[in-house]
N, C-alpha and C positions, 0 to 999 in steps of 0.2 A: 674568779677570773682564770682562764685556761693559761697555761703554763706556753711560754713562745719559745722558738729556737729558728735558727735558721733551716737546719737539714734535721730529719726526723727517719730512721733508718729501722723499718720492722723488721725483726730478724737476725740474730748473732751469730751466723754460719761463718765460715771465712770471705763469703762475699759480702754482706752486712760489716762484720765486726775491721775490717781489712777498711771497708769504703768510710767508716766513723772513723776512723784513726786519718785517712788521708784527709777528711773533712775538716777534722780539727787543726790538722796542721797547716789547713790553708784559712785557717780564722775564723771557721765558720761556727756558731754556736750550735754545738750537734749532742744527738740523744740518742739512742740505741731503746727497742723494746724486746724487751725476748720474755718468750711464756712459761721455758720449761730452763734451758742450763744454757752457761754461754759457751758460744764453739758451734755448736749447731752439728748438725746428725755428723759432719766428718769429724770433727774432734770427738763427739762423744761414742758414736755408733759408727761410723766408717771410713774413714781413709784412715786415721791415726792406729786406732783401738786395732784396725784386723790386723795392720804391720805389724803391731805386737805379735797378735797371737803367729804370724805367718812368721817372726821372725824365731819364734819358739820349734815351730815347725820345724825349718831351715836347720837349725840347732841338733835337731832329735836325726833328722834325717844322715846330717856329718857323723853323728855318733854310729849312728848303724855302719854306716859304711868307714869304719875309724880305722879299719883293718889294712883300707886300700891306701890309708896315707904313713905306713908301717907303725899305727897303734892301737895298742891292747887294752883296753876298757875292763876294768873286774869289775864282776857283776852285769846283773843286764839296765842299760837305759832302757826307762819308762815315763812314761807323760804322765804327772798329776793336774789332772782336766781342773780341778781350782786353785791351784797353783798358777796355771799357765792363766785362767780366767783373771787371776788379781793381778797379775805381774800386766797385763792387758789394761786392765779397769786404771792401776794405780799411771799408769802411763797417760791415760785421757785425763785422770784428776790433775795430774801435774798441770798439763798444758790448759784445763780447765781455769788453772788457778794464775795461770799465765795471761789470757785473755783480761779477769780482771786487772790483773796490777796497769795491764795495757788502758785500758778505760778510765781508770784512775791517771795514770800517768797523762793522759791525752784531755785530763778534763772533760771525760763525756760520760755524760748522765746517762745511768742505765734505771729503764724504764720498768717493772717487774709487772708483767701480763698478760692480757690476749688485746691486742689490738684491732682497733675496728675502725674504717674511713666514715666518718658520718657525712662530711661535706667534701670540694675541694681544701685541699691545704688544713686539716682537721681529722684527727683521731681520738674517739674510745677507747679508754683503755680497760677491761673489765681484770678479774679474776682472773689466776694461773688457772690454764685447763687442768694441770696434772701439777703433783710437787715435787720438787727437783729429784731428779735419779739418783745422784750421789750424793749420799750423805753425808762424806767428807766434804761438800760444797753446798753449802746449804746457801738460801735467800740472808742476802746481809738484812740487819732489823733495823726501821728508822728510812729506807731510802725511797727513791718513788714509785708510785702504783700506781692504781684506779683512779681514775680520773682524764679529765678531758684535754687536751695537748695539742698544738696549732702549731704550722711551722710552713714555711713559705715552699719548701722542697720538701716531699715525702719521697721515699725510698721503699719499694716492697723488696725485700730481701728472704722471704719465707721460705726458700728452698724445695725440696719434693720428700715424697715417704714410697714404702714400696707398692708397687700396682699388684691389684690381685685378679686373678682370673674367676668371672662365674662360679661356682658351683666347687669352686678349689682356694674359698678363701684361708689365710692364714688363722688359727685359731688358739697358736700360741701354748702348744702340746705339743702336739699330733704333726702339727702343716705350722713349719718355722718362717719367717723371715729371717733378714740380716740381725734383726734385736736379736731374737731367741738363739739365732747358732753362732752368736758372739760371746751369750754367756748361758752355756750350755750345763746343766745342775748335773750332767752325769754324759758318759760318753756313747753313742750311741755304737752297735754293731752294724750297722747298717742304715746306707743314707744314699736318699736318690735326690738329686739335684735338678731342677725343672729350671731350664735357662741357663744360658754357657756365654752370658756376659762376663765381664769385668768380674761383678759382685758373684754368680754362680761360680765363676771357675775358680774363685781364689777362697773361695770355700771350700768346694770341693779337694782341693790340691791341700788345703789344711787338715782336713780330715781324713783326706787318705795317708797323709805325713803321721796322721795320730791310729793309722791300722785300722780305721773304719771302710768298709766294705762299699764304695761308694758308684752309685752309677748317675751321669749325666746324660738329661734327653734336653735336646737342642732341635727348635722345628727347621732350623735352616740346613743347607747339604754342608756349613763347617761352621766349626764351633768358633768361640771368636767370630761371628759374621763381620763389625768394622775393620778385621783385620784383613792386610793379605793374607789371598790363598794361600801361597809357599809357607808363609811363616806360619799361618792355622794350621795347615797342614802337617807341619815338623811339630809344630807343639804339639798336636793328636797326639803324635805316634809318641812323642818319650813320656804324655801323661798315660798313655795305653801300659807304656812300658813301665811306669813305674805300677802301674797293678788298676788302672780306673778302667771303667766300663763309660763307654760313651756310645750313645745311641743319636744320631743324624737323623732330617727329615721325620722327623715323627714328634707328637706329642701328648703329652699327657691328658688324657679324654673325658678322665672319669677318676675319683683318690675314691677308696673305699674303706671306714678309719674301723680298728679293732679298740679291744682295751688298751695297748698300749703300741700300738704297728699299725701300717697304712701297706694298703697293696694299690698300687699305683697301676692303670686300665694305660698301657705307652701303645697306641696308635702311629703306623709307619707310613709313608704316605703310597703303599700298595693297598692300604685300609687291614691290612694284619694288624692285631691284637695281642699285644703280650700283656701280660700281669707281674709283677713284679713288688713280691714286698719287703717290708725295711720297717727298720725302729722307727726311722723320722723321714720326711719329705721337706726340702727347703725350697721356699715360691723365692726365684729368684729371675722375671720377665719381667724387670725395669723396675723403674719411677715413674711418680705422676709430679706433678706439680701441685706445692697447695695454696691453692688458688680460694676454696671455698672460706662462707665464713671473713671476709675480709670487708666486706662492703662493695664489691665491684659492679655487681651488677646494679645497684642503684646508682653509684657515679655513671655508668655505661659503659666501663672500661671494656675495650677489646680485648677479647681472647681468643684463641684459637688453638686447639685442642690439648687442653687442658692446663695452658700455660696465656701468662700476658705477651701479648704484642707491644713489642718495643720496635726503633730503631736503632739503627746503629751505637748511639750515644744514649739509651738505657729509657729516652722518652718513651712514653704510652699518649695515646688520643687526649686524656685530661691534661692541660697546661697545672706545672705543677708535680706533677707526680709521673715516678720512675719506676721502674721494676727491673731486677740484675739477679744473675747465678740461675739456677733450678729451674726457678719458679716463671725464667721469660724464657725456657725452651733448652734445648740442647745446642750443644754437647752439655751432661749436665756432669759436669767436673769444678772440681771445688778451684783450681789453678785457674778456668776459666771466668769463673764468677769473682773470686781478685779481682783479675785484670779489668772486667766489666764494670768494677765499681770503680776503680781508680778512674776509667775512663770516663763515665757518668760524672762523678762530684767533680772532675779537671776539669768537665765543658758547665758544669754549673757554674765553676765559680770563674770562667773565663778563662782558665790558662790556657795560654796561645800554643797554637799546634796539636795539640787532640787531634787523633783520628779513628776513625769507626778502627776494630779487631778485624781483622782477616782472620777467620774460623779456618781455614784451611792451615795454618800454621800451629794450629792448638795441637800440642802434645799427646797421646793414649799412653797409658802404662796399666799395665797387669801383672799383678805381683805373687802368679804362680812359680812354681817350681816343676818348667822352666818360666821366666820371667819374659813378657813380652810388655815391645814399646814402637811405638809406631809416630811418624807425621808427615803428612801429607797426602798425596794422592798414591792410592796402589796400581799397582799394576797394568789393573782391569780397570780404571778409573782414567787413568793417562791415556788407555788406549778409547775409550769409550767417548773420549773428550778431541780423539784424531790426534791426539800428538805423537808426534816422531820420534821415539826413545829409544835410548840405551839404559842397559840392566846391568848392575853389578852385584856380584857375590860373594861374601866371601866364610868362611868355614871355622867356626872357632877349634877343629879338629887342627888347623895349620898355625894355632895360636901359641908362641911358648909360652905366655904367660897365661892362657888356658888351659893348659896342659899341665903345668905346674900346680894349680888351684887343683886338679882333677873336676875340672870343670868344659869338656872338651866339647859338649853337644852344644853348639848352635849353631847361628848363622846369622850375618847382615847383607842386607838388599838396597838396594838404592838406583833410583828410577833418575835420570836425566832427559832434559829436554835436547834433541841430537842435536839441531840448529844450534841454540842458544846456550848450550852446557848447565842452563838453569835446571839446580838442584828441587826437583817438582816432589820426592818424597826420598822416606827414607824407614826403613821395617826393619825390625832385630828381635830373637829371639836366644833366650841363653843367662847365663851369669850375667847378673848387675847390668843387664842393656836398661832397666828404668834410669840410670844412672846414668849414661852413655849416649841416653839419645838428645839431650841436652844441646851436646856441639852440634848435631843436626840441626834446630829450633836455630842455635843462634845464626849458623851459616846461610838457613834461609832467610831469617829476618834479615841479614846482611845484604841478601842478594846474591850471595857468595856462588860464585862457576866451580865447573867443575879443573879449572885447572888452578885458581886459589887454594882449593882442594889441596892438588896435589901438592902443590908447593909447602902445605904446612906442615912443621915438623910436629912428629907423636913421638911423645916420650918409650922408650923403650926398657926394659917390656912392661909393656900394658895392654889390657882388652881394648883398648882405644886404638892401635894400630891397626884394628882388622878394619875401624870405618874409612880409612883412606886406602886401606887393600883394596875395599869395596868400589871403593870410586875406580882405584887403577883397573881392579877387573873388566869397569862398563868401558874403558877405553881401549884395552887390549894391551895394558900394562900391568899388569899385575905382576908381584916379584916373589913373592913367596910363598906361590900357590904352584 
C-alpha cells in the first residue's frame, strides 16, 4: 500500500526544502524527494558555493592592493586554485548538512529518488539519477526510496540547469558551465565568458580576481541587460578597469575546440568576425526549467516555455498539484522561490490573508567586484510605463565611510513617482550594495514616500547614508553632494 502524506514536495532547492519546513509547521504531514543532495543547485552549485569562492576572490584582490591601505605584505599573495575549491565545497557541505538536521528537526520524511507523477495526487518514485556529489554527505542507509507515494497536495519544486546553445554545447572540458568553473582541477590562463548575466559576470569578475585573462561577449548593447543602464554602464567601465575585455552586441557563432583550447568565432552585430582563443569558454545564457521526465505531459499540465504555468498562489491546471521556484518561470532566484513556497503551502492550508507576490518588488544582486543590486522598475521602465519621475544620485566618491574602506567607486539611483513620492525603484552599484538594497525592498513593501525617506535617520558613518542622499538628490536636497 502507497505511503500517504498530506503535502508531497519534489525537489530540495531552497524553494522545496524552505516550503517542507513551513508545511510541517503548519501540521501538515509532509515529505520532501530529492534525486541527487539536499539544498538543490543554490546550496550545492550556486548561490552559496560561488560566494565562497567570490569571497576568496575579494580577499586576494585587498591583498594586492594592501599597499593603499599603508600595509606591506612579505612575500607575494597567490591563489591555490584547490585551496580556494575546498574552502568553497566544505562551505556547501556545511550548509548541506544543515538542510538535514532541518528535515529531521521539522519531522519531514525525505524521500531518496527521481520522482514521477503517475496519476493526480500520486508519485513514482524510482532510482537516484546520479549519486550524491559530496562524499562527505552521502545517502543516510535504511530511510525512503523507491516506491509509490500519494499525497493530497503535490509540490513540483524541481528548479532549472544551465541552457545550452546549438552547436556550443557544454562538454565539461573544453566548453564549461557553472559545475565545471566552480571546481576548476587547474586554473585556466585564459577564459571567454558567453553571457554577462548574473551567473556570467560573477564568474568572470572571479577569475579575473585569480589573473586569468578573461573576455565577455554579451548579445545585448549592456551587460547586466535586467539592469539599469547608468548602473550597467559604471559597472562596464570599473570591470574594464580592473583588466576585463567585454564585447557588446555580438555573439558567439561558432566555439572551434583544440587539444586542450577553444577559439571562440564572437560575431558583432555589423556581421564582423573575430576569433579569439582561450584555455576555456564558460556557457553561461541562462537557465531552463526541468520540466522533462516528471509526468506532465500525461496529466496535461500546462507549460509554457520551458517552465509550468502557475497562478499567483503556486496552482497548475491539475487540482491538486503546484509548482514554485525555477521550474514555474522567472525571475528564477532562489529568495523568490522561498517566498513562492511559503505562499503556496499558506493558501493550502488556509491561512487567512495570503496574497499573490508582487514580482516587481523581488530583489537582483550580483556579486561582482563591483557588486550590483537592484529593485524595481528602471529608469527606462518608469518612463516606458508614462510615469512622471524624479531621479536621484548619489556618489560613493562623496561617502566617508567609502572612502575610509578605499572603496570610493559607486553609485545609488533611485527612481520616484513625482505625483505620488511612491518609491517605484531603486539601483546601486559599488561595496556591499547586495547588503544595502534590503531597506529599499522593505520601504517599498511599506509603501514608504519619499519624504518617510527623508525623515529617517542613517546611522552615521555608514554606506547606508548615501541611499537617503539619494532620495534628497531626486528632490533637490541633497546635503553632502
Amino acid at each position: 500500500m502507497a505511503q500517504s502524506y498530506d503535502v508531497i514536495i519534489i525537489g530540495s532547492g531552497p524553494g522545496g526544502y524552505v516550503t517542507a519546513i513551513r508545511s510541517a509547521q503548519l501540521g501538515l504531514k509532509t515529505a520532501i524527494v530529492e534525486r541527487e543532495h539536499l539544498g538543490g543547485i543554490c546550496l550545492n552549485w550556486g548561490c552559496i558555493p560561488t560566494k565562497a569562492l567570490l569571497r576568496s576572490a575579494e580577499i586576494l584582490d585587498h591583498a594586492h592592493h594592501a599597499k593603499s591601505y599603508g600595509l606591506t605584505l612579505n612575500g607575494t599573495m597567490t591563489a591555490d586554485v584547490k585551496d580556494v575549491v575546498a574552502r568553497s565545497r566544505g562551505v556547501s557541505a556545511r550548509l548541506n548538512g544543515g538542510v538535514a538536521f532541518l528535515m529531521k528537526k521539522n519531522k519531514i520524511d525525505v524521500i531518496w529518488g527521481e520522482a514521477k507523477l503517475s496519476k493526480p495526487g500520486e508519485i513514482v518514485v524510482g532510482k537516484m539519477s546520479k549519486p550524491v556529489v559530496e562524499p562527505q554527505n552521502p545517502v543516510p542507509k535504511g530511510v525512503l526510496g523507491e516506491g509509490t507515494y500519494t499525497a493530497k497536495h503535490i509540490i513540483v519544486a524541481t528548479g532549472a540547469r544551465p541552457r545550452a546553445l546549438p552547436g556550443i554545447e557544454p562538454d565539461g572540458k573544453l566548453i564549461w558551465t557553472y559545475f565545471e568553473a566552480m571546481k576548476p582541477d587547474f586554473m585556466p590562463k585564459s577564459l571567454v565568458v558567453m553571457g554577462s548575466g548574473a551567473i556570467g559576470i560573477e564568474f568572470a569578475s572571479f577569475y579575473r580576481s585569480m589573473g586569468v585573462d578573461v573576455t565577455v561577449v554579451e548579445l545585448m548593447p549592456n551587460i547586466m541587460p535586467v539592469e539599469d543602464v547608468e548602473i550597467s554602464t559604471f559597472a562596464r567601465k570599473q570591470l574594464e578597469k580592473r583588466g576585463m575585455k567585454i564585447i557588446t552586441e555580438a555573439k558567439v557563432s561558432k566555439v572551434e575546440k583544440g587539444a586542450n583550447s577553444i577559439t571562440a568565432h564572437v560575431e558583432t552585430k555589423d556581421g564582423k568576425v573575430q576569433q579569439i582563443t582561450a584555455d576555456r569558454l564558460i556557457s553561461a545564457v541562462g537557465v531552463q526549467g526541468n520540466i522533462e521526465n516528471l509526468g506532465l505531459e500525461a496529466l496535461a499540465v500546462k507549460t509554457d516555455r520551458g517552465c509550468i504555468v502557475i497562478d499567483g498562489y503556486g496552482k497548475t491546471n491539475i487540482p491538486g498539484l503546484y509548482a514554485i521556484g525555477d521550474v514555474a518561470g522567472p525571475p528564477m532566484l532562489a529568495h523568490k522561490a522561498e517566498h513562492e513556497g511559503v505562499i503556496c503551502i499558506e493558501k493550502i492550508a488556509g491561512v487567512p490573508g495570503v496574497h499573490p507576490m508582487d514580482k516587481a518588488k523581488i530583489p537582483g544582486c550580483t556579486y561582482c567586484n563591483p557588486q550590483v543590486a537592484s529593485v524595481g522598475l528602471t529608469e527606462a521602465k518608469a518612463k516606458e510605463q508614462g510615469r512622471d519621475i524624479r531621479v536621484g544620485r548619489y556618489s560613493f566618491a562623496a561617502n566617508g565611510k567609502a572612502i575610509a574602506l578605499g572603496e570610493d567607486q559607486g553609485m545609488i539611483k533611485t527612481i520616484f513617482d513625482k505625483k505620488t513620492g511612491e518609491l517605484l525603484g531603486a539601483h546601486m552599484v559599488g561595496a556591499e550594495v547586495t547588503e544595502l538594497i534590503q531597506g529599499f525592498v522593505v520601504a517599498m513593501n511599506l509603501e514608504t514616500t519619499e519624504e518617510e525617506l527623508m525623515h529617517t535617520i542613517f546611522p552615521h558613518p555608514t554606506l547606508s547614508e548615501m541611499m537617503k542622499e539619494s532620495v534628497l538628490d531626486a528632490y533637490g536636497k541633497v546635503l553632502n553632494a
